[in-house]
N, C-alpha and C positions, 0 to 999 in steps of 0.2 A: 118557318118554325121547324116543320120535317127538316130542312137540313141543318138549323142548329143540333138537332138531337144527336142526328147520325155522326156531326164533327166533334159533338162531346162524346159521345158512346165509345167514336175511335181514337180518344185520346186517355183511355180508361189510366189511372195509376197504376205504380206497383200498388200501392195501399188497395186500392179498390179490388184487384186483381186477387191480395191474397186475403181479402174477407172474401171473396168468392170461394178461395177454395176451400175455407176452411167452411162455410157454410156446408160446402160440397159431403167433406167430410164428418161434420155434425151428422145432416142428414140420413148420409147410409148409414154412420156407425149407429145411429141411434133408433131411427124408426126402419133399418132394411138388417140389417147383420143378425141382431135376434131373433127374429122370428124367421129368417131364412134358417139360422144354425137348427130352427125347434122343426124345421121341416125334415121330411124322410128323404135317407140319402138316394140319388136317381135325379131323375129329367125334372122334380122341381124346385128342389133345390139347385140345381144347376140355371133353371131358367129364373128365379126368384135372386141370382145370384147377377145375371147378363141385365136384369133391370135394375135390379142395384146402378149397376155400371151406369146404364142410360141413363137413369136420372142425375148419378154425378155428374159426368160430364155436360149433361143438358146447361146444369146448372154453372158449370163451368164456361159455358161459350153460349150463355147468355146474350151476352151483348153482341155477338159476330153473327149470330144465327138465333136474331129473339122468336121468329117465329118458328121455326121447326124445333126449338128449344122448350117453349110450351106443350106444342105437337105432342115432342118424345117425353116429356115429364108426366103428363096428363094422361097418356096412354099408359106408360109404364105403371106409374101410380094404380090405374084404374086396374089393371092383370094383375097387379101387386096383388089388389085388395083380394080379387077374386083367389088367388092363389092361400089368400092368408100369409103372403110372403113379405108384408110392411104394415106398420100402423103409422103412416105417415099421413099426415091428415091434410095433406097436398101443400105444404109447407114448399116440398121442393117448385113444384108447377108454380104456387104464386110465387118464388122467388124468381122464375123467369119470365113470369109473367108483367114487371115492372117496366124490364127494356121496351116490351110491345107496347104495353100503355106508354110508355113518353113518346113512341114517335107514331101512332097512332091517329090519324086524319080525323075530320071534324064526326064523318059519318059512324065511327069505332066511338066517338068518345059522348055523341046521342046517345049513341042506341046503349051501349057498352058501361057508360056511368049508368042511366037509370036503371038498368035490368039488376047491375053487380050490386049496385045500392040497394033495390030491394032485397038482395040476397043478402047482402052482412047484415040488414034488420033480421031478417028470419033466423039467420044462425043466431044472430044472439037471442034473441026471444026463447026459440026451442033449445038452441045449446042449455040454456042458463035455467029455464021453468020447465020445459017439457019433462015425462016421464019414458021417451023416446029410447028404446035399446042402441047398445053402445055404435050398432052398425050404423044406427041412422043421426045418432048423434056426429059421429065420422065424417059422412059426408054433409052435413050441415056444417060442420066446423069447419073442412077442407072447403064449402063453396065460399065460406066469410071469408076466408083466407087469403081466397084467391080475389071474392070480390074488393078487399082492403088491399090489396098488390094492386089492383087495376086501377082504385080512384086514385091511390097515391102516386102514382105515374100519372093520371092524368091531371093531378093537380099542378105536378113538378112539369107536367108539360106547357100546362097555360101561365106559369111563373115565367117560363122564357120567351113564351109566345109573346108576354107581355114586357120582358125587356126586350125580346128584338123591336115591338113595335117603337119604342120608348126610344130606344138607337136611332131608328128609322126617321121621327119626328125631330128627334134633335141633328141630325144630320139635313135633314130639309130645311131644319129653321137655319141651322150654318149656312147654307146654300142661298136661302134667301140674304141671310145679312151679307152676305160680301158680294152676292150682284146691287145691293144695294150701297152699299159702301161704294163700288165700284164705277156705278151710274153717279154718287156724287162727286167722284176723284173727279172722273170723265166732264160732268160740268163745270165742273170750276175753275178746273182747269184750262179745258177751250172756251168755254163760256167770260171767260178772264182775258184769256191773249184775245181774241177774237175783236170783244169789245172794246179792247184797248188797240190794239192793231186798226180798226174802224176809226177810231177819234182820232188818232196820229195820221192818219190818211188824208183824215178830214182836212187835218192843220195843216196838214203837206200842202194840197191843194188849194189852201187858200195862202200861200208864200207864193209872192212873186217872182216873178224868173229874173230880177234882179240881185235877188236871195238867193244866189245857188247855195255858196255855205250852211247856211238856217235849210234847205229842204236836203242837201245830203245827208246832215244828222236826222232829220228827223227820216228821213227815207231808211240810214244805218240803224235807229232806234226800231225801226219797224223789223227790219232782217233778226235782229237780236230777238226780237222777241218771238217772232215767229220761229226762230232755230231751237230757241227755248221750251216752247212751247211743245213742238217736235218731241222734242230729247224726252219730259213728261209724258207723254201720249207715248212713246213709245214702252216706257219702264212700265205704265198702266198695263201694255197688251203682255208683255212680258211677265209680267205678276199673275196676269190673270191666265197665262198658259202656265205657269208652275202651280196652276190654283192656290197663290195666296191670298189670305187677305188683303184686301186694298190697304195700300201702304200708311199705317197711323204710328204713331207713337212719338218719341221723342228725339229722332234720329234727326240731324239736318240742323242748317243755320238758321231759326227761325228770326234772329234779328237781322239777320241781311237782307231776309224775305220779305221782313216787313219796311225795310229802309226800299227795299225794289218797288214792291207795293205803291208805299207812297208817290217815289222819283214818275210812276209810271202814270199815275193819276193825276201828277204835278204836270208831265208832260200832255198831256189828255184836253188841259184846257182847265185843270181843277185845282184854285187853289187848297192847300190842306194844312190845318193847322196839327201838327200832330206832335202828342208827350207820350211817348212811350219809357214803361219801366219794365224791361222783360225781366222777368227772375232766372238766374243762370241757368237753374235747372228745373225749368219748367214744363219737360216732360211731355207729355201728351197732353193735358191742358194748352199749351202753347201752342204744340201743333193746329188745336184747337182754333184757339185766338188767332193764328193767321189766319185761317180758313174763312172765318166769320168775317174779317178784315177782310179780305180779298174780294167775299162776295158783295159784302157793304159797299167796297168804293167802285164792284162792277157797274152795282146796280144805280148806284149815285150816277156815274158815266154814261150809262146805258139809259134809264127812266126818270133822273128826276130834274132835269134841266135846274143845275144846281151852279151856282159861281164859286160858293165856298162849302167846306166840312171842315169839321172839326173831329179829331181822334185821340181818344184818350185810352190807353192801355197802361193799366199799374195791378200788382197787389195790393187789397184790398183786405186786412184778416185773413182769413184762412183760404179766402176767394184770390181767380183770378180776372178782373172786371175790365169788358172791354166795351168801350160805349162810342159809339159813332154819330154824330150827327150834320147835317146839314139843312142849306135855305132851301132847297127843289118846290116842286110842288106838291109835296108830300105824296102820302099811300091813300087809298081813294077809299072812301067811308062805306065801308059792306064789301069790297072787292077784294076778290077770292085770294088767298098768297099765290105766287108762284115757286114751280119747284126749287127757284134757289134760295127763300126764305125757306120752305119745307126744308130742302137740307140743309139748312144752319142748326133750324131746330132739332134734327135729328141726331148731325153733329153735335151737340151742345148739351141734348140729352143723354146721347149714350156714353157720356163722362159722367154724370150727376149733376149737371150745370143749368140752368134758366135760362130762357131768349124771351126775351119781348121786344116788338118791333112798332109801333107807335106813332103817331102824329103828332108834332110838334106843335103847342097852340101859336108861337108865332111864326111858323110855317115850314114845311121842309119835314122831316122822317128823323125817328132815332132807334139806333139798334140801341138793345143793350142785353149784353149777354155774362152773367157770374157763373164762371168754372171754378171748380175745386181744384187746389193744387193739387191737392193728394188724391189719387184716381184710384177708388177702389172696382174691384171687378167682381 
C-alpha cells in the first residue's frame, strides 16, 4: 500500500500540479501579504515575508517532501501567528498535510485518526458555540483543518489499500485457475494416450507371430500415438512457461479429434456406436465436448470392462448435448469420483454447462453433459 501511494504521488499531473500552485498562491495572497504589508517596516516584516515564502513552497512540494512539507508549514504558520504576520488558520499545513496521511503506516493512522478526530469534534463544537476569543477560535479552527486533511488522506489511503488487496486476490484466484486448467490439460491428455497406448499393447501381445502385418500396425498405431501425445505435452510446458492460460477455446479441428477419438477406442478393443453432429462453429463449447468425450471413452477403456458404447454428440436447442454411454460395470454406488470425472465437471461448468455421470439400470455408466453454444463470460 506505502508503495502504491509513493507511485501515485510520483506520477502527480500537470492538473494536480497547477491546483497546487495556485493553492500556493491563494494562501499567501490571502491569509500572509496583508497582515505582513500592516507590519512595521524592518526585520518583521522581512521575516513575516521569508515565511510567507516557506509555506508556499512547502505547499508546493508537498508530494516530493510530504513530511518536511508539514514540518515547514506548521512551524512557519505557528511564528506567523506569533508575529501577527498571517491569519491563516493552517489551511496551508493541512494542505500538506494530505500527502503524509496517504502514505502514512498502520501505526500514524491508530494513533493519528483517533487523536485528529477528536480534534475536528472540538473545533466544531467551540468554533461554532463557544464565546472563545478570535486567538483561540484560530487555532481551534487551524487544529480541524488539519485534523480533516489527515482523515481524508487516510481514508484515500485505505481505498487503495483495499484495491491493491482486491488486485491481489484476483490475481491468486487467476493463478489458481490456470494451474488448474492446466493439471486438467495434463490429464487428459497422458491420461488418454497412456491408457490407450496400454490396450494397443495389450492387443499387440495377444497377435500371434504369424500376424506380423496385424502387430506392425498396431505396434505403428502405438508410435503415432505416443509421438502425438509428446507434441501435447509438449505445447502444455510451453504455455505454461509463457504463463498462459491452458489452451481452451475454439482453435483446432475438433471433428478430426473426435473421428481420432473414436478410431482410437475402436482400435482399444471397443466397439463404438458413434452420431456425431458437430456445429461448424462450435467454439469453446466444442472444445468442451471433445474433452468430455476423450475422458468418457478413457475411462470406458481404462475401468469399465465394457464390449460396446454408444456416443451421441448433436445440437440440441440452444445446447450442445453430449451423452455417452455403455455395458461395463457401471460406477460403484457411494464411490467417490475420480479426478477425471472432477474435471469433466469442471470443464463443463466453467462454460455454463451440466454433467451428470450416472448408472445405467440396465447396466454399464452414462455421461451426459449440456453446453451452451453461446459461452458467456
Amino acid at each position: 500500500m506505502l508503495r502504491d501511494a509513493r507511485e501515485a504521488s510520483g506520477r502527480r499531473s500537470a492538473a494536480s500540479r497547477l491546483v497546487d500552485a495556485a493553492v500556493s498562491a491563494a494562501v499567501v495572497l490571502v491569509f500572509w501579504i496583508p497582515p505582513v504589508l500592516g507590519l512595521a517596516p524592518g526585520g518583521d516584516r522581512l521575516l513575516g515575508s521569508c515565511l510567507a515564502l516557506l509555506v508556499g513552497g512547502a505547499v508546493l512540494l508537498r508530494w516530493r517532501f510530504p513530511a518536511a512539507a508539514v514540518s515547514v508549514a506548521l512551524a512557519s504558520t505557528a511564528v506567523g501567528w506569533l508575529l501577527s504576520a498571517t491569519t491563516d488558520p493552517m489551511v496551508g499545513a493541512a494542505w500538506c498535510l494530505y500527502p503524509l496521511a496517504l502514505r502514512g503506516g498502520s501505526r500514524e493512522r491508530d494513533a493519528g485518526s483517533v487523536v485528529l478526530g477528536v480534534l475536528v469534534l472540538v473545533s466544531l463544537v467551540l468554533g461554532v458555540s463557544s464565546s472563545a476569543q478570535d486567538a483561540m477560535q484560530g487555532v481551534v479552527f487551524g487544529l480541524g483543518a488539519i485534523g480533516v486533511a489527515w482523515l481524508l488522506g487516510r481514508a484515500e489511503a485505505e481505498r487503495l489499500g483495499a484495491v491493491r488487496r482486491a488486485e491481489r486476490q484476483q490475481a491468486e484466484f487467476e493463478h489458481v485457475r490456470r494451474e488448474a486448467a492446466m493439471a486438467r490439460e495434463v490429464h487428459d491428455v497422458v491420461g488418454h494416450a497412456l491408457s490407450t497406448i496400454s490396450a494397443e499393447a495389450a492387443v499387440a501381445r495377444a497377435v500371434s507371430s504369424s500376424e506380423r502385418e496385424e502387430l506392425l500396425e498396431a505396434l505403428e498405431d502405438i508410435e503415432h500415438r505416443s509421438r502425438s501425445a509428446l507434441v501435447q505435452v509438449q505445447d502444455l510446458v510451453r504455455a505454461l512457461r509463457r504463463r498462459d492460460r491452458a489452451p481452451l477455446g475454439g482453435g483446432g479441428n475438433h471433428a478430426a479429434a473426435l473421428r481420432e477419438l473414436v478410431a482410437a477406442a475402436t482400435v482399444s478393443g471397443l466397439e463404438v456406436d458413434a452420431h456425431i453432429d458437430l456445429p461448424e462453429h462450435g467454439g469453446e463449447a466444442a472444445f468442451v465436448a471433445t474433452r468430455v468425450v476423450q475422458e468418457a471413452l478413457s475411462n470406458i477403456v481404462r475401468h469399465a470392462a465394457a464390449e460396446r458404447c454408444e456416443l451421441m454428440l448433436a445440437p440440441v436447442g440452444g445446447e450442445l448435448v453430449v451423452r455417452v454411454d455403455d455395458d461395463g460395470v457401471g460406477i460403484r454406488a457411494g464411490g467417490s469420483a475420480g479426478s477425471g470425472i472432477a474435471g469433466m465437471r469442471e470443464r463443463v461448468e466453467s462454460v455454463g454447462g451440466r454433467l451428470t455421470v450416472t448408472r445405467r439400470l440396465s447396466g454399464g455408466t452414462r455421461v451426459l453433459a449440456e453446453l451452451p453454444l453461446e459461452v458467456r463470460r
